[in-house]
C-alpha positions in Angstrom: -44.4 140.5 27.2 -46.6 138.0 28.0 -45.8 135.7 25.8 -42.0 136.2 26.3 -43.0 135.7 30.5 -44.5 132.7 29.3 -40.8 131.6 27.0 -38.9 132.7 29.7 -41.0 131.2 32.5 -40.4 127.8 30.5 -37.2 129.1 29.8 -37.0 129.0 34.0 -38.3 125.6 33.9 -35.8 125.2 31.4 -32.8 126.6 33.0 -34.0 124.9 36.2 -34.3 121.9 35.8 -31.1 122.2 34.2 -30.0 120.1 37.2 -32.4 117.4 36.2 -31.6 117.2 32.6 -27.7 117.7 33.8 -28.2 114.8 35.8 -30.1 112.9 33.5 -26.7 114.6 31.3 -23.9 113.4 33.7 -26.4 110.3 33.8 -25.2 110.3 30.2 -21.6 112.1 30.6 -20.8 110.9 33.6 -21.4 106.9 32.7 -19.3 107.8 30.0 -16.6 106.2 31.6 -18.9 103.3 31.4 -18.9 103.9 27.6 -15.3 104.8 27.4 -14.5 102.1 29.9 -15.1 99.7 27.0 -13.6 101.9 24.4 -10.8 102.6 26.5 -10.7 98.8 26.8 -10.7 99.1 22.9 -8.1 101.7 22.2 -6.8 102.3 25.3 -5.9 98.8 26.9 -7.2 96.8 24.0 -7.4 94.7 26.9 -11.0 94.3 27.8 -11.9 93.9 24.0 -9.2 91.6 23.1 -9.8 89.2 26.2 -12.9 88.3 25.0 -11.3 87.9 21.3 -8.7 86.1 23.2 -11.4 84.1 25.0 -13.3 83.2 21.7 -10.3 81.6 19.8 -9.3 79.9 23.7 -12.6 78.6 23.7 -12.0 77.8 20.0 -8.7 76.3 20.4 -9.8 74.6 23.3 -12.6 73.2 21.4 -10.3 72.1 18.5 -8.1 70.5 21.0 -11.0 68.6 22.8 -12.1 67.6 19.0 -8.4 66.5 18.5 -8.6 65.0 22.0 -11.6 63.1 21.2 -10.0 62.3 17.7 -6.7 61.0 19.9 -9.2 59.2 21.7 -10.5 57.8 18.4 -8.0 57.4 17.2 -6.5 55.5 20.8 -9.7 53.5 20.4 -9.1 52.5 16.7 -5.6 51.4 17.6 -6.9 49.1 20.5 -9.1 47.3 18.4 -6.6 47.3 15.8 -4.2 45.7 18.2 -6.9 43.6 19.2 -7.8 42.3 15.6 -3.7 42.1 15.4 -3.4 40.1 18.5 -6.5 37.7 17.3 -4.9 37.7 14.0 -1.7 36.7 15.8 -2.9 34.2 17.7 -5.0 33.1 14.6 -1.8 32.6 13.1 -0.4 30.6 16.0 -3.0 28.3 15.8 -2.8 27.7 11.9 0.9 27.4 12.8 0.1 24.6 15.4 -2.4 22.8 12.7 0.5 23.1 10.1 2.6 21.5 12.5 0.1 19.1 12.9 -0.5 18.4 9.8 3.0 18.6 8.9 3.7 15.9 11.5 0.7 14.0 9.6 2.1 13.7 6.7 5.1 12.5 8.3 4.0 9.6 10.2 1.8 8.7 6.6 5.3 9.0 4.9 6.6 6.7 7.2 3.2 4.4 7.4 3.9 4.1 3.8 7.4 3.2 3.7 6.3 0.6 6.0 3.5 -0.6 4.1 5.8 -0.4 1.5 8.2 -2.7 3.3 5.9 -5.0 4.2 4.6 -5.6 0.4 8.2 -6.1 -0.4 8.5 -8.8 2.6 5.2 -10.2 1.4 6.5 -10.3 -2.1 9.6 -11.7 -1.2 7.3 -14.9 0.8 5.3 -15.1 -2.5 8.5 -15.5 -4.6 10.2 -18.1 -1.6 6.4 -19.6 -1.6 6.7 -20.1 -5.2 10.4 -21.5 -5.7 9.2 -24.0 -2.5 6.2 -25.2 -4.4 8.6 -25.6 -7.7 11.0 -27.5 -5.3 8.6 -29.6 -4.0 7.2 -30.1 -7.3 10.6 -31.2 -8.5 10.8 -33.4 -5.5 7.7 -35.3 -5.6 8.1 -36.1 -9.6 11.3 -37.1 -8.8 10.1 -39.5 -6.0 7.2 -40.4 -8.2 9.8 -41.7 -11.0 11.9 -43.3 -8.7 9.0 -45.2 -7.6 7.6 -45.8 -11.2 10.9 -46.6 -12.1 11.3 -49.0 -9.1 7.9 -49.9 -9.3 8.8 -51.1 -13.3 12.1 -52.5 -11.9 10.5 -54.9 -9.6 8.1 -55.7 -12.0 10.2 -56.3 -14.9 12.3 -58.6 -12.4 9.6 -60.4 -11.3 8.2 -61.2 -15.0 11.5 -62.0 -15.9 11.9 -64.7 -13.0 8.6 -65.4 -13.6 9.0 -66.4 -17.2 12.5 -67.6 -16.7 11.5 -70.0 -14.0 8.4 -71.0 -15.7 9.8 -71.8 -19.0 13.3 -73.2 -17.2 10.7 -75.7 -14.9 8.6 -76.4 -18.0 11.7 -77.5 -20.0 13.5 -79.6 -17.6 10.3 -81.0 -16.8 9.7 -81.9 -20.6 13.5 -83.3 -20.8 13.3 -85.3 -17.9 9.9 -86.2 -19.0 11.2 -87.6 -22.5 14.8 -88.5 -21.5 12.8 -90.9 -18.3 10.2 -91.9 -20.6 12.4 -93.0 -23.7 15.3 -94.1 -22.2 12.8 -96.3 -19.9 11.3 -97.4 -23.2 14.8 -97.9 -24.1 16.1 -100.2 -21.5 12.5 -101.7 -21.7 13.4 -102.9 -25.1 17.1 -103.8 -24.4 15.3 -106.1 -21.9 13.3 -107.4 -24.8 15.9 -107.8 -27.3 18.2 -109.9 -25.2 15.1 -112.0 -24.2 13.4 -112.2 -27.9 16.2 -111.3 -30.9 13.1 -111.0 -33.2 12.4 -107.6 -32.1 15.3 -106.4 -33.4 13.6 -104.5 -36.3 10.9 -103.4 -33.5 13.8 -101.7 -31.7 15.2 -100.2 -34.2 11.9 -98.5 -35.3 11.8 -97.6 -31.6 15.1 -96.0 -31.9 14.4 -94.2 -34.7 11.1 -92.8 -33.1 12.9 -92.1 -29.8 15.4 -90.3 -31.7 12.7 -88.2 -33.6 11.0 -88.1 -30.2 14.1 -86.4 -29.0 14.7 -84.2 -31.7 11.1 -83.1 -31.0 11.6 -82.1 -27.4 15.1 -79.9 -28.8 12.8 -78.0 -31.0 10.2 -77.4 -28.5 13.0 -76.6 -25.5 14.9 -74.3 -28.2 11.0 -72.8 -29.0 10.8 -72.6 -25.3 14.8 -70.8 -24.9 13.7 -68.3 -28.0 10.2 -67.4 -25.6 12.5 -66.7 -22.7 14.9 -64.9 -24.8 11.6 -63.1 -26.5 10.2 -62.3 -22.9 13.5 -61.1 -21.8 14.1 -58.9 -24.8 10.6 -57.1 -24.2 11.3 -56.9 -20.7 14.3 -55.1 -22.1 12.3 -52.6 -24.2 9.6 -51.9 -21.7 12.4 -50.7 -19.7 14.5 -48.8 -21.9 10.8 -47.2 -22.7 10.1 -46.1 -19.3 13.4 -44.6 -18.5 13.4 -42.7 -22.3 9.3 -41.3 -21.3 11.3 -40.6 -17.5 14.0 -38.6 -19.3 11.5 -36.8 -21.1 9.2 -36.5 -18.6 11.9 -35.1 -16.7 13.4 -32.4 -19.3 9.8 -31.3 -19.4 9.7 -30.9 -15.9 12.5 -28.9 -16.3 12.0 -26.7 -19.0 7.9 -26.7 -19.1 
């Protein structure tokens, strides 16, 4: 019995502090609700267990939406610069408009620098060719003067050999007739005087007459060798001047057709 004393004595301590392994129990019972309380919030509400589900794919979807805020906000960014870039590439544009322009407006006031240049090389063409027919003109003009004056020139000389000649030779035979007719028809009336005074020269005077007479016939030939000079001179006078106005003429026609 002693050993059942000593069971049920720890059977006593068993029993007895029944209270303090019921507590340590209901410790473990009792928080069941604590235990339940989340299984409860499991089956029962489904609450408590899917709030903090709920929470996770909140937090999730708040998370995706603060990466698709911050991709928005990329994306935002991107779009500024983009309209940036488009507003530099726009005023880019602009300005290469504005040099076109320019340069459009260039090649316009060239276009019209070289119709002008243009112009003027006409104009200056048009002097060259008025320049020209001028020169040609006063070309013409001077050779003309000059044969008028060669030809005048000629003129006065071929008058003034002709008067020359013609007085010269006219003087120089009425000087030689008056010069024979004085001289012989003195002789003559000499030797009248002498016949009448002494009959016996009567041969003497004839011989005289005859000489006179051959004397006379002597001065014709020389005053007609004299007339045939003038006529001579005059004919050459004649030819030098038909000469110079045919080398005129041609002168001139080459003048005119060179």
């Amino acid at each position: 019995c002693w050993p059942m004393s000593s069971v049920f004595l720890p059977m006593s301590s068993v029993f007895l502090p029944m209270s303090s392994t019921f507590r340590p129990m209901s410790s473990v019972f009792l928080p069941v609700s604590s235990t339940f309380r989340p299984m409860s919030s499991v089956f029962l509400p489904m609450s408590s267990t899917f709030r903090p589900m709920s929470s996770f794919f909140t937090h999730v979807l708040h998370l995706s939406t603060h990466v698709l805020c911050f991709f928005t906000h990329v994306l935002h960014f991107s779009t500024h610069i983009l309209c940036f870039f488009t507003h530099v590439l726009h005023l880019l544009t602009h300005v290469l408009c504005f040099f076109t322009h320019v340069l459009h407006l260039l090649t316009h006031v060239l276009h019209l620098l070289t119709h002008v240049i243009c112009f003027l090389t006409h104009v200056l063409h048009l002097l060259t060719h008025v320049l020209h027919l001028l020169t040609h003109v006063i070309c013409f003009l001077t050779h003309v003067i000059y044969l008028l004056f060669q030809a005048f020139d000629l003129l006065i000389q071929l008058f003034i050999h002709a008067l020359h000649h013609l007085l010269l030779h006219v003087f120089h035979l009425l000087t030689h007739t008056l010069h024979y007719l004085l001289t012989h028809v003195l002789h003559l009336l000499i030797y009248l005087f002498l016949l009448f005074y002494n009959p016996r020269k009567l041969s003497g005077f004839f011989l005289y007459l005859s000489y006179l007479f051959f004397c006379i016939l002597f001065a014709l030939s020389y005053n007609g060798f004299q007339l045939f000079c003038i006529l001579f001179a005059l004919s050459y006078n004649g030819f030098q001047f038909i000469y110079f106005v045919s080398m005129s003429g041609s002168q001139f026609i080459h003048f005119l057709f060179p």
